[in-house]
N, CA and C atoms as a LAMMPS dump frame, in Angstrom:
ITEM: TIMESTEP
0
ITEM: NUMBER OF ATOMS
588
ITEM: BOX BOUNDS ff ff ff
-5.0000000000000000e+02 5.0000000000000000e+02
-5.0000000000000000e+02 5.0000000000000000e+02
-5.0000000000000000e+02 5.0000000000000000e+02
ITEM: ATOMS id mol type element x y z
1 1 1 N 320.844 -206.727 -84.502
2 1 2 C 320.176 -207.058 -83.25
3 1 3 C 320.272 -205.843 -82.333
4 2 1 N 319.62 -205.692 -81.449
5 2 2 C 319.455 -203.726 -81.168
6 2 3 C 319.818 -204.559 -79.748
7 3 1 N 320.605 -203.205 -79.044
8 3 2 C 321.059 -203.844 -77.962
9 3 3 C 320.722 -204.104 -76.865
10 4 1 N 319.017 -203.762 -76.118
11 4 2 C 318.496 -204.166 -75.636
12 4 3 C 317.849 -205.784 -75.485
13 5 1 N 317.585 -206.366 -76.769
14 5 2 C 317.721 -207.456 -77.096
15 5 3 C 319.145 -208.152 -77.05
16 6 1 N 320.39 -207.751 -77.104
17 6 2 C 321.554 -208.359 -77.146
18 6 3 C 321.483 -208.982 -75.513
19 7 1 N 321.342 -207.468 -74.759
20 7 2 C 321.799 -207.475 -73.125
21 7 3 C 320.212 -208.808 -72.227
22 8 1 N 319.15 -208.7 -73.272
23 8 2 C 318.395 -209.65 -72.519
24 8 3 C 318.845 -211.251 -72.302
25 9 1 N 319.493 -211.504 -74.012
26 9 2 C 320.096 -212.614 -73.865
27 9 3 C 321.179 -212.725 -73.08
28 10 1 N 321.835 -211.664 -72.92
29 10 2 C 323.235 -212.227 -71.92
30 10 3 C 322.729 -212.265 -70.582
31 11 1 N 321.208 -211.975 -70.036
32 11 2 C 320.582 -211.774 -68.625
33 11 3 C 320.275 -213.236 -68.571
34 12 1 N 319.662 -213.353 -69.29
35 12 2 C 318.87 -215.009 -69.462
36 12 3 C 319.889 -216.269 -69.639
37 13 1 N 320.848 -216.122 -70.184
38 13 2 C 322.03 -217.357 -70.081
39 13 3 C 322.711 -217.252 -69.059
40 14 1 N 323.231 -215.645 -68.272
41 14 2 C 323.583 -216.013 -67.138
42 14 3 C 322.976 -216.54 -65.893
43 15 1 N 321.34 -215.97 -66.087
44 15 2 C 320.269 -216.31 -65.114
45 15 3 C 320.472 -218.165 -65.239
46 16 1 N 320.558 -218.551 -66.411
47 16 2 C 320.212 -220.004 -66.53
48 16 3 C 321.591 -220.757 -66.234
49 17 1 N 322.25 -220.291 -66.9
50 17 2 C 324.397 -220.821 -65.682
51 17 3 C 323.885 -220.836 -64.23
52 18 1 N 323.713 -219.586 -63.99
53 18 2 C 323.482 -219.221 -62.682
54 18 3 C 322.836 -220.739 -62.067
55 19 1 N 321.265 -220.718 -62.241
56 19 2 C 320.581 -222.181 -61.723
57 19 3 C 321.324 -223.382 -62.152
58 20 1 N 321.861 -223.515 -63.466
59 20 2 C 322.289 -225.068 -64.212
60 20 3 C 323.317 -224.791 -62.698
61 21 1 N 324.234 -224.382 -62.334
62 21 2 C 325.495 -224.152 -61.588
63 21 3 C 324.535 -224.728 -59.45
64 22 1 N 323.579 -224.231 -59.74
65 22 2 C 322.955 -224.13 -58.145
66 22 3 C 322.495 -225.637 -58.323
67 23 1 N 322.134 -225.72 -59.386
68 23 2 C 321.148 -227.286 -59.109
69 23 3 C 321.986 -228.479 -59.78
70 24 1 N 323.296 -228.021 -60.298
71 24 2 C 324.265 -229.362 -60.443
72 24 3 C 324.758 -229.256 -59.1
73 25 1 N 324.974 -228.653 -57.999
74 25 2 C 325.618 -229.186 -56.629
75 25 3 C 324.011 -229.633 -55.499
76 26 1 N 323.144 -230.077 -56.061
77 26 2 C 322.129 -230.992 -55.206
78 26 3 C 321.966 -232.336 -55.704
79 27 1 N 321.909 -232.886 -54.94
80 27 2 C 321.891 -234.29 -55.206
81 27 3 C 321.122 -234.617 -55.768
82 28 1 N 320.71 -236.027 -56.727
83 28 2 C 319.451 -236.068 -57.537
84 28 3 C 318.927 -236.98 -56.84
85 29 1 N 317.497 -236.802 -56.137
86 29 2 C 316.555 -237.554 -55.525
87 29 3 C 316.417 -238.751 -55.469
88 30 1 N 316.076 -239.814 -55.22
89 30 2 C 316.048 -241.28 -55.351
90 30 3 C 314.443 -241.411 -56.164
91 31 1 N 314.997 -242.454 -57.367
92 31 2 C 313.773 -242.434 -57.651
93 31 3 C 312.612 -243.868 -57.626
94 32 1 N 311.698 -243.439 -57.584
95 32 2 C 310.967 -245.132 -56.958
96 32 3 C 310.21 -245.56 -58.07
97 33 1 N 310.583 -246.696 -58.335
98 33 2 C 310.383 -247.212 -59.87
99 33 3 C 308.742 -247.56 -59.986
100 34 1 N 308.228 -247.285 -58.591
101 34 2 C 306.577 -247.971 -58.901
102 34 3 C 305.938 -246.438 -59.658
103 35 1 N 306.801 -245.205 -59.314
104 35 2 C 305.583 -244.308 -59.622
105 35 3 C 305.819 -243.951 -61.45
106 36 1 N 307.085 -244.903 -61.774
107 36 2 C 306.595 -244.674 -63.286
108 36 3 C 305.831 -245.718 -63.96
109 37 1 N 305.303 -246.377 -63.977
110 37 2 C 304.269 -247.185 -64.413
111 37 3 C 303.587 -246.206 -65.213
112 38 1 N 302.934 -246.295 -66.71
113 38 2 C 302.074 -245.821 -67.011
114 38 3 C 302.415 -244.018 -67.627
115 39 1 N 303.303 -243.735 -67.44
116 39 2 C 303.67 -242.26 -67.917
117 39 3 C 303.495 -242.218 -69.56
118 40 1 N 302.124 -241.699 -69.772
119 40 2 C 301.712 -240.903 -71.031
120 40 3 C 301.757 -239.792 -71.529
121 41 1 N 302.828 -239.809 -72.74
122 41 2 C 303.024 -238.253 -73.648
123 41 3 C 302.251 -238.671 -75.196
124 42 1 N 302.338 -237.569 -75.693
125 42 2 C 302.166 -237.636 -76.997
126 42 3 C 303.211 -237.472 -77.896
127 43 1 N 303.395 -238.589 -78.813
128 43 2 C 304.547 -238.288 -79.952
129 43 3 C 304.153 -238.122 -81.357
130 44 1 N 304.989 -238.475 -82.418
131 44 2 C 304.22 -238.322 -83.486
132 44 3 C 302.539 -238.414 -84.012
133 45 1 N 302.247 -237.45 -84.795
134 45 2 C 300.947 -237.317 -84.81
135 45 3 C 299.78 -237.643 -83.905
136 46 1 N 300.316 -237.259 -82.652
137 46 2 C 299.837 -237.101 -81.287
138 46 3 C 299.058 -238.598 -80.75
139 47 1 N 300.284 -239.709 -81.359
140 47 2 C 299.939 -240.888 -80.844
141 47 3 C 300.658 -240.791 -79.405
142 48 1 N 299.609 -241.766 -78.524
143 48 2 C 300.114 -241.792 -77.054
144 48 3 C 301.129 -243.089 -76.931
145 49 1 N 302.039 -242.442 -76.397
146 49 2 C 303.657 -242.982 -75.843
147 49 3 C 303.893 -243.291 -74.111
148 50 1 N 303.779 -244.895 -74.195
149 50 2 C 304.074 -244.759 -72.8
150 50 3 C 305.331 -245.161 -72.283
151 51 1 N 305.477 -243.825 -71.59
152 51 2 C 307.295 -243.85 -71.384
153 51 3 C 308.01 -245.525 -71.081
154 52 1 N 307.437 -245.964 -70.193
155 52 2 C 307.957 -246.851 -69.386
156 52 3 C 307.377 -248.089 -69.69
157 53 1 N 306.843 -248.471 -70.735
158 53 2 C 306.24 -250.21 -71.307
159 53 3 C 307.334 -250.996 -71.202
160 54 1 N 307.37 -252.048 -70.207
161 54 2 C 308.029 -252.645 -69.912
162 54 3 C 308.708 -253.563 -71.207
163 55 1 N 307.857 -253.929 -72.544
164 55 2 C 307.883 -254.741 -73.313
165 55 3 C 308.902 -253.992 -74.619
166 56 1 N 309.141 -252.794 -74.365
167 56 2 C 310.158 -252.457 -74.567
168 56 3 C 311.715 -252.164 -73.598
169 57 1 N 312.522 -253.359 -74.483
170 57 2 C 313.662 -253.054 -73.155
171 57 3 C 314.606 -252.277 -73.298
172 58 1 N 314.656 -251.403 -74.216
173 58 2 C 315.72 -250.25 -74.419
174 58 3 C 316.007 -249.745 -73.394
175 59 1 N 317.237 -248.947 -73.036
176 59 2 C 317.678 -248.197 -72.25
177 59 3 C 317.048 -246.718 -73.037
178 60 1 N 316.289 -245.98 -72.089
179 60 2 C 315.895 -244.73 -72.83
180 60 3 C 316.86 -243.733 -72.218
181 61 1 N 317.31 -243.027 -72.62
182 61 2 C 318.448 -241.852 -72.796
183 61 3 C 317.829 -240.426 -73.138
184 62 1 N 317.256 -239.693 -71.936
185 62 2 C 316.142 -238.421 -72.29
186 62 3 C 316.526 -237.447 -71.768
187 63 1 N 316.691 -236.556 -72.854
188 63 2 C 317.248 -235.114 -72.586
189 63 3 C 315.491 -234.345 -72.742
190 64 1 N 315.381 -233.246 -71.176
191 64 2 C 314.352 -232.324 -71.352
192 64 3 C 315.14 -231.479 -71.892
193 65 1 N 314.136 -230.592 -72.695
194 65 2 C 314.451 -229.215 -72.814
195 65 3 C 313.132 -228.615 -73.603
196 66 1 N 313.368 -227.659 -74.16
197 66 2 C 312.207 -226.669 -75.314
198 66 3 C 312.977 -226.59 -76.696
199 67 1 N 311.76 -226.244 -77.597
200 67 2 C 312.235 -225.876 -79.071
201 67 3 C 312.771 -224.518 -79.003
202 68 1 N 312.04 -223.728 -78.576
203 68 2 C 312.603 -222.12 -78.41
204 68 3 C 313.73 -221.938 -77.747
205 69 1 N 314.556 -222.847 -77.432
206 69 2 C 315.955 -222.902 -76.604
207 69 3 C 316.797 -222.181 -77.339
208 70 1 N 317.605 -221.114 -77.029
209 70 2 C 318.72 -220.609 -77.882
210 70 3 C 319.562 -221.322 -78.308
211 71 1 N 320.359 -222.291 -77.145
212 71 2 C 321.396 -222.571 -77.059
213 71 3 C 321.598 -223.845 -76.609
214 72 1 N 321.573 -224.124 -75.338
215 72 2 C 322.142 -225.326 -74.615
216 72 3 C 321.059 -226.511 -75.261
217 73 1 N 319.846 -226.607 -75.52
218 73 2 C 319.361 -227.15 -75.905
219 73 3 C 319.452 -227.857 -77.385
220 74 1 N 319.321 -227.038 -78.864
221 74 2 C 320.7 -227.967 -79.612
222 74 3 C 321.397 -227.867 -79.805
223 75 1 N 322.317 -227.686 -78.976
224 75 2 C 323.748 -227.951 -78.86
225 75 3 C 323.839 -229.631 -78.421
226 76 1 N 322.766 -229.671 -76.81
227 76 2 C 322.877 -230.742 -76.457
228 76 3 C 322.204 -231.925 -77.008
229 77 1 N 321.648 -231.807 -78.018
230 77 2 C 320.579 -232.854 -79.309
231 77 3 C 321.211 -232.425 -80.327
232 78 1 N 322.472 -231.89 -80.374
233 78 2 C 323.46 -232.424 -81.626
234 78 3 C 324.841 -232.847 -80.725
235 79 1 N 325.264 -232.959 -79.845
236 79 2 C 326.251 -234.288 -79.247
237 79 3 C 325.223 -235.453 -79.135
238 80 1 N 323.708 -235.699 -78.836
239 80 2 C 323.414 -236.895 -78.917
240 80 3 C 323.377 -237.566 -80.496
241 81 1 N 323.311 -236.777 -81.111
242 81 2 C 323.082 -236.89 -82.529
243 81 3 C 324.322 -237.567 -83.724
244 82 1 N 325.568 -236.624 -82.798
245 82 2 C 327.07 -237.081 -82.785
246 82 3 C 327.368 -238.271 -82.759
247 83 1 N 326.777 -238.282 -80.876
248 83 2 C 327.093 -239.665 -80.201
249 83 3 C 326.498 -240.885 -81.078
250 84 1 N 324.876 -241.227 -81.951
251 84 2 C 324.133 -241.994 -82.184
252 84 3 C 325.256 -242.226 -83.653
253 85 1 N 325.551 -241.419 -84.577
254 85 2 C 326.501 -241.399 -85.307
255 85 3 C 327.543 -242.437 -85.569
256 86 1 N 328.573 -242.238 -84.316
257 86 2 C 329.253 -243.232 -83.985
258 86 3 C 328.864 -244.676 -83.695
259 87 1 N 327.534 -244.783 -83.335
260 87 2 C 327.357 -246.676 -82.818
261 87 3 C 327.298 -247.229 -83.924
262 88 1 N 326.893 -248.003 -83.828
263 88 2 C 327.176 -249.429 -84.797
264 88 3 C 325.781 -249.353 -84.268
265 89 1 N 324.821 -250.243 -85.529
266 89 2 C 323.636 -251.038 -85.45
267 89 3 C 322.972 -251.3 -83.803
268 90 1 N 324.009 -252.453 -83.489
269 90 2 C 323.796 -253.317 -82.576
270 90 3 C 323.097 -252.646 -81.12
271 91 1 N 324.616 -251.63 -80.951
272 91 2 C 324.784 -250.525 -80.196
273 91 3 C 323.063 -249.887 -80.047
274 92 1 N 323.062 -249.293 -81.107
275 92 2 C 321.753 -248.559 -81.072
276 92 3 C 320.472 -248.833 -81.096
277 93 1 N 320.327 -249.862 -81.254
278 93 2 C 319.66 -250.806 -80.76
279 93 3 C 318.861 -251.146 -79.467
280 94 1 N 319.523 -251.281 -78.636
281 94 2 C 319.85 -250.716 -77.043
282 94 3 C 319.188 -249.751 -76.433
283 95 1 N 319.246 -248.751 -77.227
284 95 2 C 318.653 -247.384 -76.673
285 95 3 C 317.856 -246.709 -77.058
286 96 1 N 317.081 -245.545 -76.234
287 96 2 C 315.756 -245.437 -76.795
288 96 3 C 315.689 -243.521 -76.617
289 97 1 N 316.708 -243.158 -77.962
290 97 2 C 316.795 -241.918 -77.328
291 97 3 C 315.657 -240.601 -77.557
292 98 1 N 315.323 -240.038 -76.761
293 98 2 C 313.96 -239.082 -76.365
294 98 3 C 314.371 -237.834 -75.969
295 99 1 N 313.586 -236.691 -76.499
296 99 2 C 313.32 -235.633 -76.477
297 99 3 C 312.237 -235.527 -75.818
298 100 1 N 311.942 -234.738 -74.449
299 100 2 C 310.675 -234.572 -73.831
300 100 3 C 310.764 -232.677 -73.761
301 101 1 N 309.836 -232.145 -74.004
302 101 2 C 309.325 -231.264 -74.109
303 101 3 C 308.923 -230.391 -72.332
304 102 1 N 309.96 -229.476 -71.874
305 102 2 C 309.274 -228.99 -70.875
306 102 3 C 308.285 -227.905 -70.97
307 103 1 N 308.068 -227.279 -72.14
308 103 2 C 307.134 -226.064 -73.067
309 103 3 C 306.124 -226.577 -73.583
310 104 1 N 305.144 -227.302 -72.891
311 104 2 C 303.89 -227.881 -73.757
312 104 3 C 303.13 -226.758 -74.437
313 105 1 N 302.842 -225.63 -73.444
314 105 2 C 302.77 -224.211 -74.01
315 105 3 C 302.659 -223.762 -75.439
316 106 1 N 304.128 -224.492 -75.844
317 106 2 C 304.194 -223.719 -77.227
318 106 3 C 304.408 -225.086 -77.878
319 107 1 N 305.222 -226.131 -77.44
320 107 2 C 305.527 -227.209 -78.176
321 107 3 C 304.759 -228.967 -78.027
322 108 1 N 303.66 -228.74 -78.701
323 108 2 C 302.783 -229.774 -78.965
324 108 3 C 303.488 -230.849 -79.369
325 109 1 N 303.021 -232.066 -79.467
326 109 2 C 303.533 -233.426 -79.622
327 109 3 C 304.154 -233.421 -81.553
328 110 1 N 303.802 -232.784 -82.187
329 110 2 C 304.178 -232.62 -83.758
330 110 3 C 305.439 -231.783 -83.483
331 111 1 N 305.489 -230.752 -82.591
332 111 2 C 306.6 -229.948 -82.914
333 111 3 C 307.629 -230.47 -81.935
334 112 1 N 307.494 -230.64 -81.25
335 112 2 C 308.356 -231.616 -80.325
336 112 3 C 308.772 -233.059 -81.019
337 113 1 N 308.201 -233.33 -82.144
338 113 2 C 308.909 -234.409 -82.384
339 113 3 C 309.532 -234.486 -83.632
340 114 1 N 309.217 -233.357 -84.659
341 114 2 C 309.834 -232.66 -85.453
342 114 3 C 310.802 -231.856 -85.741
343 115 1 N 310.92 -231.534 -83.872
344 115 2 C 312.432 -230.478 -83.8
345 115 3 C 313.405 -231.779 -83.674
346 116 1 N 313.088 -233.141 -82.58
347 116 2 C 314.013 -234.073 -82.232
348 116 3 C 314.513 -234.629 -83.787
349 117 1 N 313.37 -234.679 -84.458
350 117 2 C 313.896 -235.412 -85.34
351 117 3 C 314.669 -234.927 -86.515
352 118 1 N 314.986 -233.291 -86.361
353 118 2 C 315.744 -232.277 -86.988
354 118 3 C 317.251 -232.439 -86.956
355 119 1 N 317.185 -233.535 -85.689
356 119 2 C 318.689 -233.407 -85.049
357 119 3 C 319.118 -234.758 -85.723
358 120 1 N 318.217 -236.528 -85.458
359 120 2 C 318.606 -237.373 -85.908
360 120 3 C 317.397 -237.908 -86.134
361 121 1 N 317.513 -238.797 -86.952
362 121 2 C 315.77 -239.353 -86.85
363 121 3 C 315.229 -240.6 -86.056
364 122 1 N 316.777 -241.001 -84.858
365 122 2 C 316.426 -242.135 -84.027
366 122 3 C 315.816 -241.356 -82.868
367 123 1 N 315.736 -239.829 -82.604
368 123 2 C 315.258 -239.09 -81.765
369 123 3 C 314.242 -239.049 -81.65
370 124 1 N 313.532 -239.617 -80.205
371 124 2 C 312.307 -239.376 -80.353
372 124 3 C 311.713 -237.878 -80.054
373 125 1 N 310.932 -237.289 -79.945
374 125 2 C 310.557 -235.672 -79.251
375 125 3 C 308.923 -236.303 -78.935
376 126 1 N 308.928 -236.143 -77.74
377 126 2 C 307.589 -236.183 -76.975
378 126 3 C 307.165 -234.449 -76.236
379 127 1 N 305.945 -234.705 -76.054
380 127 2 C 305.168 -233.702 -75.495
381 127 3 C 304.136 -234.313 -74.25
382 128 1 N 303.722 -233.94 -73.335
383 128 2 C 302.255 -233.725 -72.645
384 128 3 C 302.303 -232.564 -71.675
385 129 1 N 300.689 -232.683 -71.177
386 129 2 C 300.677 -231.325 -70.289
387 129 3 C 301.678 -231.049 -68.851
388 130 1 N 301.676 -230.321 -68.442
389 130 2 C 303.099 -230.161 -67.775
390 130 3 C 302.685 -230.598 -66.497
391 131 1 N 301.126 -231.155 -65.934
392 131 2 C 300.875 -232.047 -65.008
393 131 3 C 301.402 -233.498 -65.265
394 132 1 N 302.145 -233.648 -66.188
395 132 2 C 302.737 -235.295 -66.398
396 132 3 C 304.19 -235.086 -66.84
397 133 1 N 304.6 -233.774 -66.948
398 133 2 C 306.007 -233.683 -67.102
399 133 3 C 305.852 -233.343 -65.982
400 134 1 N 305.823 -232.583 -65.519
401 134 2 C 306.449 -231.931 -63.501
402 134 3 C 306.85 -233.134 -62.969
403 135 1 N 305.834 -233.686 -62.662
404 135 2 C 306.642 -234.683 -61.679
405 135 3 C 307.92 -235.818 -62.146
406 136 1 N 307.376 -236.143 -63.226
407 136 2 C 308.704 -237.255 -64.088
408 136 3 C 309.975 -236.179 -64.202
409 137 1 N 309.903 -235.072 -64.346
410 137 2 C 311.109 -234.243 -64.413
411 137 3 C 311.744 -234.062 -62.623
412 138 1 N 310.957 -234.046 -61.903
413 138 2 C 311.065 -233.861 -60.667
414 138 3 C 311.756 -234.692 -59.856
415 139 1 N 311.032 -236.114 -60.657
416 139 2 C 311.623 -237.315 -59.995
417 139 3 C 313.599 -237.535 -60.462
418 140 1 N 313.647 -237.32 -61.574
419 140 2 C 314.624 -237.061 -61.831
420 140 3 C 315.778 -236.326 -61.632
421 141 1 N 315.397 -235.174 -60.707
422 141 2 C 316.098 -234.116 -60.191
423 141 3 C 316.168 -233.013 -61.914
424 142 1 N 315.348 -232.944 -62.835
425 142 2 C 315.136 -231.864 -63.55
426 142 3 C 314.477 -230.759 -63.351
427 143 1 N 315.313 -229.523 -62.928
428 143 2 C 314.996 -227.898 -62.804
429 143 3 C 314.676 -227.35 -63.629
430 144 1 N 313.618 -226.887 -63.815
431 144 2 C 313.063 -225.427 -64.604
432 144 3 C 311.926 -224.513 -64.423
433 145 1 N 312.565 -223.405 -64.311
434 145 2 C 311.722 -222.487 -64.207
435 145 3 C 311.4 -221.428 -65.245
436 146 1 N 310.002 -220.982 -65.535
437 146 2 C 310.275 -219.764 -66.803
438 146 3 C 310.563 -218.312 -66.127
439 147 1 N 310.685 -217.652 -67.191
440 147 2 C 311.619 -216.215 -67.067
441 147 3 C 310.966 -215.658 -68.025
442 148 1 N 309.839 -214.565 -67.404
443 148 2 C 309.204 -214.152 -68.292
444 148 3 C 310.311 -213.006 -69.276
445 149 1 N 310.053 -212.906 -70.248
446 149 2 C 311.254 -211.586 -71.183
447 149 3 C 310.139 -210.244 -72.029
448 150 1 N 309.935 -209.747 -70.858
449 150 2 C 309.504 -208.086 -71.484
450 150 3 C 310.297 -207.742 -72.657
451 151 1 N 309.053 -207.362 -73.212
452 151 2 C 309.529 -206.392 -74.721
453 151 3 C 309.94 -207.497 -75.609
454 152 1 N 309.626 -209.142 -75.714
455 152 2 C 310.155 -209.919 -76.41
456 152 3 C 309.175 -210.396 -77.312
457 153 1 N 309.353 -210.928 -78.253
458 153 2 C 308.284 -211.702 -78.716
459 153 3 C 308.223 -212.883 -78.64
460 154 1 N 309.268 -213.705 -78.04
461 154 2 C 308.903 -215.001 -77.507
462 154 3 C 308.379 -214.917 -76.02
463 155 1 N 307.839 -213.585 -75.111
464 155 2 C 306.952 -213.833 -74.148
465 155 3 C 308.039 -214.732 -73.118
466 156 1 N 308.675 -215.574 -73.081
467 156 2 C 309.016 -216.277 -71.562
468 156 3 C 310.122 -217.055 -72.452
469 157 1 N 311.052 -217.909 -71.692
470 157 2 C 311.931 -218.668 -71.701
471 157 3 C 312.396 -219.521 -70.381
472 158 1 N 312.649 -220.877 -70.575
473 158 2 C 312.741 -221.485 -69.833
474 158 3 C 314.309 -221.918 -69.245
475 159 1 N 314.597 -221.396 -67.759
476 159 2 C 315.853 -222.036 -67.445
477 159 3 C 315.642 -223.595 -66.996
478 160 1 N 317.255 -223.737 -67.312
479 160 2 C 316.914 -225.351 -67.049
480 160 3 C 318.434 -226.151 -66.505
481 161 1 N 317.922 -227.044 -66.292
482 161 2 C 319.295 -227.903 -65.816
483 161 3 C 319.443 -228.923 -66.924
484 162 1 N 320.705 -229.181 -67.644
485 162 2 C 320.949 -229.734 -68.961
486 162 3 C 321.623 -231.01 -68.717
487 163 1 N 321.06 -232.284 -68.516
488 163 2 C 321.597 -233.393 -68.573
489 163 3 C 321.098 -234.832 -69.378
490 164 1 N 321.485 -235.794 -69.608
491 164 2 C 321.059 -236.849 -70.433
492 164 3 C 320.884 -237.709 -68.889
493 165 1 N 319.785 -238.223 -69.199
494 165 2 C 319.036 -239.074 -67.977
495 165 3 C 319.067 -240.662 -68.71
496 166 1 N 320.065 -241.71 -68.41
497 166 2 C 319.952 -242.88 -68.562
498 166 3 C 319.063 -243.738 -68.055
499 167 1 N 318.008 -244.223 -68.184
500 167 2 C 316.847 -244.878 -67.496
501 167 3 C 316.664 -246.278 -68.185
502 168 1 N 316.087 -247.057 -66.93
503 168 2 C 315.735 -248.456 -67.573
504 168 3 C 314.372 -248.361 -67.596
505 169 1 N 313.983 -249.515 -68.328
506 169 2 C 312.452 -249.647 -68.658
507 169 3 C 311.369 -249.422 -67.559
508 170 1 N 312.013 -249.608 -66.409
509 170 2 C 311.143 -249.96 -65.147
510 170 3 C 311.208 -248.379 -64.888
511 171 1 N 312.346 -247.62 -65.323
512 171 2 C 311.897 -246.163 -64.631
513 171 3 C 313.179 -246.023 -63.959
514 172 1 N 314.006 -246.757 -63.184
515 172 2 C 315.06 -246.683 -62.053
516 172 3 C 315.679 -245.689 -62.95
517 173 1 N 316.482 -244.927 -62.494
518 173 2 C 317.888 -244.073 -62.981
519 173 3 C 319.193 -245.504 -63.04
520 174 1 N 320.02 -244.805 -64.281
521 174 2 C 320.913 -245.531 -64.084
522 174 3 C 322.101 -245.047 -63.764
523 175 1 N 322.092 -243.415 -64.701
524 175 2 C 323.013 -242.908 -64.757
525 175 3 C 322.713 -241.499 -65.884
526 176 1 N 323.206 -240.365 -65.418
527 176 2 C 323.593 -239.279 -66.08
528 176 3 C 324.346 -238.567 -66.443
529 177 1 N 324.227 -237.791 -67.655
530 177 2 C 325.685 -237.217 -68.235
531 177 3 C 325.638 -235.93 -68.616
532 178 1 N 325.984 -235.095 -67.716
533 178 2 C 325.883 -233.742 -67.891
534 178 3 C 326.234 -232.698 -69.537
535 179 1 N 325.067 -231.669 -69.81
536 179 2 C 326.11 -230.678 -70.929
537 179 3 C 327.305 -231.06 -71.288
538 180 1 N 327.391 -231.551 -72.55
539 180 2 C 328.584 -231.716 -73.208
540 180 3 C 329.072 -231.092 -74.951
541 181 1 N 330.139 -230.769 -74.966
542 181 2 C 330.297 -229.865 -75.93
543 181 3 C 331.144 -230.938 -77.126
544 182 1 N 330.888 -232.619 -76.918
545 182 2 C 331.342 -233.039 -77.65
546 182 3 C 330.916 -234.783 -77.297
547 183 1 N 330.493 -235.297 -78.454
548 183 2 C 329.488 -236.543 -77.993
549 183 3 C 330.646 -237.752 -77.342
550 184 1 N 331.742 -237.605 -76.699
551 184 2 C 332.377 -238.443 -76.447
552 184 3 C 332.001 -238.846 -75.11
553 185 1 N 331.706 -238.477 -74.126
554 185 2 C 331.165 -238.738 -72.948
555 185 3 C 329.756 -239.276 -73.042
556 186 1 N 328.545 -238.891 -74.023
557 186 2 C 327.445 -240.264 -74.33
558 186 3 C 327.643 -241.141 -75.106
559 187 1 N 328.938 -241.368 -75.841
560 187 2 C 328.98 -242.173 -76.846
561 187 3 C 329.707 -243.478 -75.733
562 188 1 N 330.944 -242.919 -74.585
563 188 2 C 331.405 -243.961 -73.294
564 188 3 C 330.415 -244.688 -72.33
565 189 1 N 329.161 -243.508 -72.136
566 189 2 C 328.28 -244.127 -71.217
567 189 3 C 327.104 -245.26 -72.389
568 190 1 N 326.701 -245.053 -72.919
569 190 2 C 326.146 -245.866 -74.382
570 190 3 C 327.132 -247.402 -74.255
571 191 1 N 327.995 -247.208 -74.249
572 191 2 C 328.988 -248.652 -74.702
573 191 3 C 329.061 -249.267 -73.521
574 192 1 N 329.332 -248.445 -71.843
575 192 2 C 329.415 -249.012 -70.809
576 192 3 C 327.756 -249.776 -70.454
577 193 1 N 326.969 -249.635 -71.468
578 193 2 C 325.142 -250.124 -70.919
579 193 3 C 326.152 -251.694 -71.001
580 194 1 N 326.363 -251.837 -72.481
581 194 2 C 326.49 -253.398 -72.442
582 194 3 C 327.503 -254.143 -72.016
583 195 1 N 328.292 -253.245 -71.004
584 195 2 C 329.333 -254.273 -70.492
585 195 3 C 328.656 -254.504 -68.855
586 196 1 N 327.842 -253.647 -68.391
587 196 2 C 327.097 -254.301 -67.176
588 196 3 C 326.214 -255.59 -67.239
C-alpha cells in the first residue's frame, strides 16, 4: 500500500472519529411518528419496501451506513450478526433487522442487500434515492457527510455517525445503541424489547 494512500486513510477515520465524536454529544431530535407513514426503499431485486407498514409489528433495528465502508461499517453488521446469533427463534422473531444504504450513488437496492446479507441472512439491506434517505436519517439524528478522496479510486467516502436505531412500526424511536466492538450490548437491548 504506497504511503500516500496509507496517510489518506488515517485522514478519513480521523476526519470521521472526529464528527462520530461531535455528533454523539447532540441530542437526537424528537421524532414525529406521522411523518413516517409510507417510507419507500428498494430491497431485493428492487422490490419496494415500506419501512413503516404497520401490519408488520417487528421492532426494526437499522443500522445506516455504505458498502464501500472500510471499517466501522462491518464491523458494526458483524456485532449485529453476533448479536442475531445468540437469540433463540422466538427472540428473533421480534425484530426486523435492516441495512439502509446512505450511498445510493454506488449502492443500488441488489448491492445493498447483498452486502447485508453477507453478514447474516436475517439482514435486510435496503436502498433509495437520497431524497428519501435524508430526511428518515435526519429524523433520527443520523450524520453524514461525503469526503471527497483525490487521487483515489473510490472518488468520495462517507463520514458517518454509527449507531443501531431501535424503532417501532409506527416510526417512534425507542432506543439506540451506539458502535460496539462486541454484540453484547444489542443482544441486552433485543431481550429488554420483550420485557416492556
Amino acid at each position: 500500500m504506497s504511503k500516500n494512500w496509507s496517510l489518506i486513510l488515517i485522514a478519513a477515520f480521523a476526519l470521521g472519529y472526529g464528527v462520530k465524536v461531535f455528533i454523539d454529544s447532540k441530542p437526537t431530535p424528537a421524532v414525529n411518528e406521522a411523518d413516517s407513514a409510507k417510507v419507500i426503499f428498494q430491497g431485493e431485486n428492487n422490490n419496494a419496501v415500506d419501512l413503516f407498514d404497520i401490519q408488520d409489528d417487528r421492532v426494526r433495528v437499522i443500522y445506516f451506513g455504505f458498502t464501500h465502508c472500510p471499517d466501522v461499517c462491518p464491523t458494526s453488521l458483524a456485532m449485529l450478526a453476533g448479536a442475531l446469533n445468540q437469540l433463540d427463534d422466538t427472540t428473533k422473531s421480534t425484530i426486523r433487522p435492516i441495512f439502509i444504504s446512505l450511498d445510493p450513488e454506488r449502492d443500488d437496492a441488489n448491492t445493498a442487500h447483498t452486502y447485508a446479507q453477507y453478514f447474516h441472512p436475517l439482514i435486510e439491506g435496503l436502498s433509495a434515492p437520497i431524497e428519501v434517505t435524508q430526511p428518515l436519517a435526519t429524523k433520527y439524528g443520523v450524520v453524514f457527510k461525503r469526503t471527497e478522496l483525490e487521487e483515489s479510486e473510490l472518488k468520495y467516502t462517507l463520514d458517518h455517525n454509527s449507531y443501531f436505531y431501535f424503532i417501532h412500526p409506527d416510526g417512534s424511536l425507542i432506543t439506540k445503541v451506539p458502535h460496539t466492538l462486541t454484540p453484547a450490548p444489542l443482544v441486552a437491548a433485543i431481550k429488554s424489547l420483550n420485557q416492556q
